[in-house]
LUMTIGU-606872 format. One line per field, with one value per atom (N, C-alpha, C, O): residue in three letters; atom name; x, y negated, z negated. Coordinates in nm, 3 decimals, always signed. Atoms other than C-alpha are relative to their C-alpha. Layout:
BEGIN
r: ALA | ...
a: CA | ...
X: X | ...
Y: Y | ...
Z: Z | ...
# end
This chain:
BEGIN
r: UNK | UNK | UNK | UNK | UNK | UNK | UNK | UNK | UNK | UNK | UNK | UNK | UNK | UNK | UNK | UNK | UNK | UNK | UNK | UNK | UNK | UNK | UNK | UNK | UNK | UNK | UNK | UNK | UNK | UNK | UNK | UNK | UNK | UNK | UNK | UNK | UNK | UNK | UNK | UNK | UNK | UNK | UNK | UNK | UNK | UNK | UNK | UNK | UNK | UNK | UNK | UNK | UNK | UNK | UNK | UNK | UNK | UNK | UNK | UNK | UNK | UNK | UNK | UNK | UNK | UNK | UNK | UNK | UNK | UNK | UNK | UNK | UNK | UNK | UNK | UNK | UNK | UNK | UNK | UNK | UNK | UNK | UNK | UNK | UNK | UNK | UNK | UNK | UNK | UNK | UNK | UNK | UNK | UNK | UNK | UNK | UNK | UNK | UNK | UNK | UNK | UNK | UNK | UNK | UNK | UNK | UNK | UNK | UNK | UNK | UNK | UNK | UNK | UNK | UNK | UNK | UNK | UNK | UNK | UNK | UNK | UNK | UNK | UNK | UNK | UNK | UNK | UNK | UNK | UNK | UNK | UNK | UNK | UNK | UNK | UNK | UNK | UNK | UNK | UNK | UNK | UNK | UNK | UNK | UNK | UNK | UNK | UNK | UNK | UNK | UNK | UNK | UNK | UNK | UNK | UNK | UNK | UNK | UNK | UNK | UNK | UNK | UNK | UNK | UNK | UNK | UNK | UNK | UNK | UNK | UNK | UNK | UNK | UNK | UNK | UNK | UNK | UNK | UNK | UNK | UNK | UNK | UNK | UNK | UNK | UNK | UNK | UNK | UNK | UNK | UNK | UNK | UNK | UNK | UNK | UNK | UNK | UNK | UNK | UNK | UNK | UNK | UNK | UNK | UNK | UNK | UNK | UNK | UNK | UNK | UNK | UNK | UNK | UNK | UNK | UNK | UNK | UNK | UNK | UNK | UNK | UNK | UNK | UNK | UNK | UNK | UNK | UNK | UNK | UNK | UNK | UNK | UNK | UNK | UNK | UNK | UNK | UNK | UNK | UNK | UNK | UNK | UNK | UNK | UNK | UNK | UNK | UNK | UNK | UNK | UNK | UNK | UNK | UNK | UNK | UNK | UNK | UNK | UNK | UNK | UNK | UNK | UNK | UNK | UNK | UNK | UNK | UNK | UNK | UNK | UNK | UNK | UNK | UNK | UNK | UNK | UNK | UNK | UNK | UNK | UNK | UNK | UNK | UNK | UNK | UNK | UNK | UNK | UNK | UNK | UNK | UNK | UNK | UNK | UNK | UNK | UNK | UNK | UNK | UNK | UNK | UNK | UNK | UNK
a: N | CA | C | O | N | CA | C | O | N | CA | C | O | N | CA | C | O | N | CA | C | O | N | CA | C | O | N | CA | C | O | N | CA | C | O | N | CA | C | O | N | CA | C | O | N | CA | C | O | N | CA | C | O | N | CA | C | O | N | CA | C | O | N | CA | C | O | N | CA | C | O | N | CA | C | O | N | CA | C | O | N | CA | C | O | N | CA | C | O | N | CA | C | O | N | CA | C | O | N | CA | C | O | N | CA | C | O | N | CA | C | O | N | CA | C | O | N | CA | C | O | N | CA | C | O | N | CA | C | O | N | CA | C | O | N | CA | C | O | N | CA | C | O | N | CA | C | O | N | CA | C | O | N | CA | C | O | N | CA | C | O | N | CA | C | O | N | CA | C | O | N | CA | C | O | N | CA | C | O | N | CA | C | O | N | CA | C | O | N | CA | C | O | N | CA | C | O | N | CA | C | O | N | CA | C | O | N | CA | C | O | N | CA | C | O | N | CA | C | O | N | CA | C | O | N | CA | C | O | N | CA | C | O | N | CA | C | O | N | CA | C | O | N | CA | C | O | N | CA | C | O | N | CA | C | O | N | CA | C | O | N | CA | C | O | N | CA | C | O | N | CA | C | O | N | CA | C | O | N | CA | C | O | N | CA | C | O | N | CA | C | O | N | CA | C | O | N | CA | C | O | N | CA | C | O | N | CA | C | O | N | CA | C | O | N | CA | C | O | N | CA | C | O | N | CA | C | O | N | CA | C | O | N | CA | C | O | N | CA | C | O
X: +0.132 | +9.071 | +0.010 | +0.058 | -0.002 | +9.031 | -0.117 | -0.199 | +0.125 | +8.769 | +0.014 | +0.092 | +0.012 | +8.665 | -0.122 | -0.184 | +0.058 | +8.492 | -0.175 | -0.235 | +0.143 | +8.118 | -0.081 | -0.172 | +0.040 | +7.964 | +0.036 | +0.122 | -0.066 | +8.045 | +0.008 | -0.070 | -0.014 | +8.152 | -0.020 | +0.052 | +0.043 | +7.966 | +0.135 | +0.242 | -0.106 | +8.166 | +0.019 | +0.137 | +0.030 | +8.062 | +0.082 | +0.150 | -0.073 | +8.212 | +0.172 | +0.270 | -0.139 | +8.533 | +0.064 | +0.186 | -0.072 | +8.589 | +0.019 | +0.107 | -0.011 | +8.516 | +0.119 | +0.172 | -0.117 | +8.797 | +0.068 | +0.050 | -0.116 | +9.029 | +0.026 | +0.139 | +0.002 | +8.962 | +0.039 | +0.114 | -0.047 | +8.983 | +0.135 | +0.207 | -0.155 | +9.339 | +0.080 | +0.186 | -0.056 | +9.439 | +0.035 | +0.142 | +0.004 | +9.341 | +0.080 | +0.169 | -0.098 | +9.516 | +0.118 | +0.200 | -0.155 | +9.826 | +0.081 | +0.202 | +0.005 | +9.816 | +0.004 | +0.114 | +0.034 | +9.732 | +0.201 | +0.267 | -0.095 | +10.051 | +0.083 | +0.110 | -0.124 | +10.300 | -0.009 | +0.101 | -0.003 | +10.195 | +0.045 | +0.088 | -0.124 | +10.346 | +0.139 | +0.210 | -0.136 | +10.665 | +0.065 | +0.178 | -0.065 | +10.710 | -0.016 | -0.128 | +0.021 | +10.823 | -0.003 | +0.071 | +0.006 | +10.735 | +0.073 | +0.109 | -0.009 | +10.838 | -0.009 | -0.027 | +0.046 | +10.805 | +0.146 | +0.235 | -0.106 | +11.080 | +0.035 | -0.048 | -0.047 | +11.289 | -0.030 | -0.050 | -0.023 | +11.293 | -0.157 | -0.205 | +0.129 | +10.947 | -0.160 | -0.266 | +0.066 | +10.728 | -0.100 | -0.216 | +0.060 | +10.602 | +0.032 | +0.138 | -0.002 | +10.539 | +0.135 | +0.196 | -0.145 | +10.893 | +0.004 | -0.025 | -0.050 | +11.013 | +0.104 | +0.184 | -0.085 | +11.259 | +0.143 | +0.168 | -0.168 | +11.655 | +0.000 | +0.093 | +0.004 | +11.502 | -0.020 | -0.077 | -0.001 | +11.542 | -0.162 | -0.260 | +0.133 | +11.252 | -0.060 | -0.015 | +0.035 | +11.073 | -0.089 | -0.121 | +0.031 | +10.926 | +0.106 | +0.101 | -0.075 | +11.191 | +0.150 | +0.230 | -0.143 | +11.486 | +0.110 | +0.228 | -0.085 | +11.637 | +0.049 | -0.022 | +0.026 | +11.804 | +0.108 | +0.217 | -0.061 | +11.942 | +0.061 | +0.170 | +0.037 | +11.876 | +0.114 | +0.165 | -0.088 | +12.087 | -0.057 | -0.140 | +0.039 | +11.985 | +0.080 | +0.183 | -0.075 | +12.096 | -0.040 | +0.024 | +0.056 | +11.877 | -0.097 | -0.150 | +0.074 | +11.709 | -0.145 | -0.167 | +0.115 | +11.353 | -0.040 | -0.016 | +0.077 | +11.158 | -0.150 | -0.202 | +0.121 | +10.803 | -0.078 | -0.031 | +0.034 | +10.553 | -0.018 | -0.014 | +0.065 | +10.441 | +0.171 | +0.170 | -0.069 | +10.815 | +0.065 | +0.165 | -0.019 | +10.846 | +0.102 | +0.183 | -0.111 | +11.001 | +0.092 | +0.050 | -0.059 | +11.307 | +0.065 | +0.170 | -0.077 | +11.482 | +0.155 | +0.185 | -0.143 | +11.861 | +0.076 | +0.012 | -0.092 | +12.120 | +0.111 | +0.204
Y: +0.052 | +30.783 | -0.146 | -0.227 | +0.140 | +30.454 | -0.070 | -0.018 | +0.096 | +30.206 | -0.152 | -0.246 | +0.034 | +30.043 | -0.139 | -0.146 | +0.110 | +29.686 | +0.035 | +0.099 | +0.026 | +29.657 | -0.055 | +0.028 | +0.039 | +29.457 | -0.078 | -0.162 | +0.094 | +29.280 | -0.109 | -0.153 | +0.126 | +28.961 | -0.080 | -0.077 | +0.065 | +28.733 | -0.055 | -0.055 | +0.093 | +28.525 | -0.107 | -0.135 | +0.091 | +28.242 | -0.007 | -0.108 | +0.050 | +28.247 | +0.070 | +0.038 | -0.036 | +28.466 | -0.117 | -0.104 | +0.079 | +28.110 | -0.116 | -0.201 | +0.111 | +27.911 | +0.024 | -0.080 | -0.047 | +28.077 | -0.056 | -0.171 | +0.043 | +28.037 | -0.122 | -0.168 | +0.152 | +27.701 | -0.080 | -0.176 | +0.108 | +27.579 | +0.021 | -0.076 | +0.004 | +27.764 | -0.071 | -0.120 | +0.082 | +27.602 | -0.154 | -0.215 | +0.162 | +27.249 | -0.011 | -0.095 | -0.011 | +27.314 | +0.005 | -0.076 | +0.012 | +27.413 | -0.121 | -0.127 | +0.095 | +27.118 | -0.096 | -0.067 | +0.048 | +26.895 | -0.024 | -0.122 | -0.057 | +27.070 | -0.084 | -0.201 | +0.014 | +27.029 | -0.146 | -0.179 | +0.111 | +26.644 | -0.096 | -0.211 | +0.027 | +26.586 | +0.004 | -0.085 | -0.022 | +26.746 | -0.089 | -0.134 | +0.038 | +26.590 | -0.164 | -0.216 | +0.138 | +26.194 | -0.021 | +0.053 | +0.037 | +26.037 | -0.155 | -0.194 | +0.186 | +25.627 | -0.031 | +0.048 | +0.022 | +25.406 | -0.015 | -0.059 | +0.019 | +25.401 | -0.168 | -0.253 | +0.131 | +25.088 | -0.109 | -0.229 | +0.078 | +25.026 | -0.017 | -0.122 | +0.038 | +25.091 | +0.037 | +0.050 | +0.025 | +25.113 | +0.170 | +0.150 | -0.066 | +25.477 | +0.099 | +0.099 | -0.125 | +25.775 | +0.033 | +0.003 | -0.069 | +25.953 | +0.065 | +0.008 | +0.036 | +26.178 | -0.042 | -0.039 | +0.037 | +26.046 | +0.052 | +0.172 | -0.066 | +26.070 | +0.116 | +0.190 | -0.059 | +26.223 | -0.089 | -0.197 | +0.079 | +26.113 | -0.045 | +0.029 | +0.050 | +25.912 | +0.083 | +0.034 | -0.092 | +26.196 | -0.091 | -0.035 | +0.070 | +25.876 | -0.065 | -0.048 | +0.070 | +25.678 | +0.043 | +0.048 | -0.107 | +25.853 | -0.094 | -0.061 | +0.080 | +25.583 | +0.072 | +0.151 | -0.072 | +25.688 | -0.073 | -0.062 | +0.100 | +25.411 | -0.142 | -0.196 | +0.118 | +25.140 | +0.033 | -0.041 | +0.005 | +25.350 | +0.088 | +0.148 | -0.082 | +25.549 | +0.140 | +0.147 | -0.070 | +25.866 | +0.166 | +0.263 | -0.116 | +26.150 | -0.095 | -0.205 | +0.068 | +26.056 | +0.077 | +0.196 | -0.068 | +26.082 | -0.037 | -0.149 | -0.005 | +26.150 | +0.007 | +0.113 | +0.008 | +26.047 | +0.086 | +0.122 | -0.061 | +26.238 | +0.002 | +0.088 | +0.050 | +26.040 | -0.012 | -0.058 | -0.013 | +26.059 | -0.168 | -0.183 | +0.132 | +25.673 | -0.080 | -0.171 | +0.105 | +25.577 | +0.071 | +0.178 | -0.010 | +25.682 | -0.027 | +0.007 | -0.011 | +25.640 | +0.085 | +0.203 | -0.106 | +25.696 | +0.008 | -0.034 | -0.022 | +25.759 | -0.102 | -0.115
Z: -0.021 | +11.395 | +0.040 | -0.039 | -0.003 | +11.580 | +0.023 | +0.098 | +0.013 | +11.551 | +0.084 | +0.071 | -0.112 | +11.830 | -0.066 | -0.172 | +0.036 | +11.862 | -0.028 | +0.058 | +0.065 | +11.673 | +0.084 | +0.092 | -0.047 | +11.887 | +0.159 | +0.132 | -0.105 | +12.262 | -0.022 | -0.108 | +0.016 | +12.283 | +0.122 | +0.222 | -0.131 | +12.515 | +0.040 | -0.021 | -0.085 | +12.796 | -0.064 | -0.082 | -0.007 | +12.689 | -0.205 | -0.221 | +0.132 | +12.267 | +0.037 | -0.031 | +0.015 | +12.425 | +0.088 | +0.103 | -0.102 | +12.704 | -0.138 | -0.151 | +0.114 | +12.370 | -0.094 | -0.132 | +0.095 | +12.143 | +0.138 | +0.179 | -0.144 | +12.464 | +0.023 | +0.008 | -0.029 | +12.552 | -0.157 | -0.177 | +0.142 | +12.174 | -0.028 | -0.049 | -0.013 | +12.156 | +0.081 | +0.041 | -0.130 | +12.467 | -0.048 | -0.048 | +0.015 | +12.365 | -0.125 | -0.111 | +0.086 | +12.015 | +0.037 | -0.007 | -0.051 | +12.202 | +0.093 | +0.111 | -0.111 | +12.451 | -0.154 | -0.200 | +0.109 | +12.111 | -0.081 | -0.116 | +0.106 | +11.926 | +0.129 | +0.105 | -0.043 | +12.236 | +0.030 | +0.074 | -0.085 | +12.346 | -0.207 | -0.211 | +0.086 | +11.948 | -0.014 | -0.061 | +0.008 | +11.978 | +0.106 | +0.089 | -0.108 | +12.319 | -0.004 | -0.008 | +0.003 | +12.312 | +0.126 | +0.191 | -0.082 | +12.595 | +0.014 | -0.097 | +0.001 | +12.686 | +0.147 | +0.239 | -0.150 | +12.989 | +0.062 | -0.011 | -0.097 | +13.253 | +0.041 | +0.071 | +0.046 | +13.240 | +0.145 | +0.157 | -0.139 | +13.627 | +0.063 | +0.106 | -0.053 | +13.737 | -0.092 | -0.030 | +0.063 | +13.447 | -0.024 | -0.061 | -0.029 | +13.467 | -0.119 | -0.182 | +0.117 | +13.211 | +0.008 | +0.111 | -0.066 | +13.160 | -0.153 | -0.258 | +0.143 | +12.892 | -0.036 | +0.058 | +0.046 | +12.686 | +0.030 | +0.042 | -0.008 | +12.735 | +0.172 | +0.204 | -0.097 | +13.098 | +0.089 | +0.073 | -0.138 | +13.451 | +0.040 | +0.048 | -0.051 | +13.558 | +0.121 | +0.224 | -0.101 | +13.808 | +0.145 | +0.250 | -0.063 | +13.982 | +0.086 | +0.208 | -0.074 | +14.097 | +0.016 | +0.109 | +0.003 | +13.986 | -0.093 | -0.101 | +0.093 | +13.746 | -0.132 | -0.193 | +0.148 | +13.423 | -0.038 | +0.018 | +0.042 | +13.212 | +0.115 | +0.131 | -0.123 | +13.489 | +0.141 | +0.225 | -0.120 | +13.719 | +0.104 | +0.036 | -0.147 | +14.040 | +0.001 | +0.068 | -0.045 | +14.015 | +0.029 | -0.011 | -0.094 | +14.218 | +0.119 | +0.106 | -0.111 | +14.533 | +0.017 | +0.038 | -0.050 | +14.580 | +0.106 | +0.152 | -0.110 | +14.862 | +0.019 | -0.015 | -0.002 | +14.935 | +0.085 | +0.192 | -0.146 | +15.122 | +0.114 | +0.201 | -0.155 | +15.387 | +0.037 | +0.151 | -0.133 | +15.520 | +0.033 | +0.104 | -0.052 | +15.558 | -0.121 | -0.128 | +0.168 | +15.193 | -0.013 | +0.032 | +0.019 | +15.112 | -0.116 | -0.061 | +0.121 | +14.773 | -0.014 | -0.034 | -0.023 | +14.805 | -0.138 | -0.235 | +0.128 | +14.522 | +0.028 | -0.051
# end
């Protein structure tokens, strides 16, 4: 015998459960995760990780980025 849901559940309290898990989980992981600023050009980075901006990691150069417009360059 299985027993099936009692009532529907509007859109609108099943986007609210969703969205409040979401923001809890977003909440939970921006604890675990240390962030600090990048030594060379001052920008978000996480920790003990290559700067995804410039490409520094411990004031040294070592991935090359490439900009979009094509004109900047960033070598290794």
């Amino acid at each position: 015998m299985t027993i099936g849901p009692k009532k529907k559940i509007s859109k609108t309290q099943g986007n609210t459960r969703h969205a409040t898990r979401q923001r809890l989980n977003l909440v939970r992981m921006s604890d675990s995760y240390r962030v600090s600023k990048c030594q060379n050009c001052g920008a978000t980075k996480l920790s003990h990780h290559v700067c995804p901006v410039c490409g520094y990691y411990k004031r040294k150069q070592v991935i090359t980025i490439k900009s979009k417009s094509k004109d900047k360059v960033i070598d290794a």
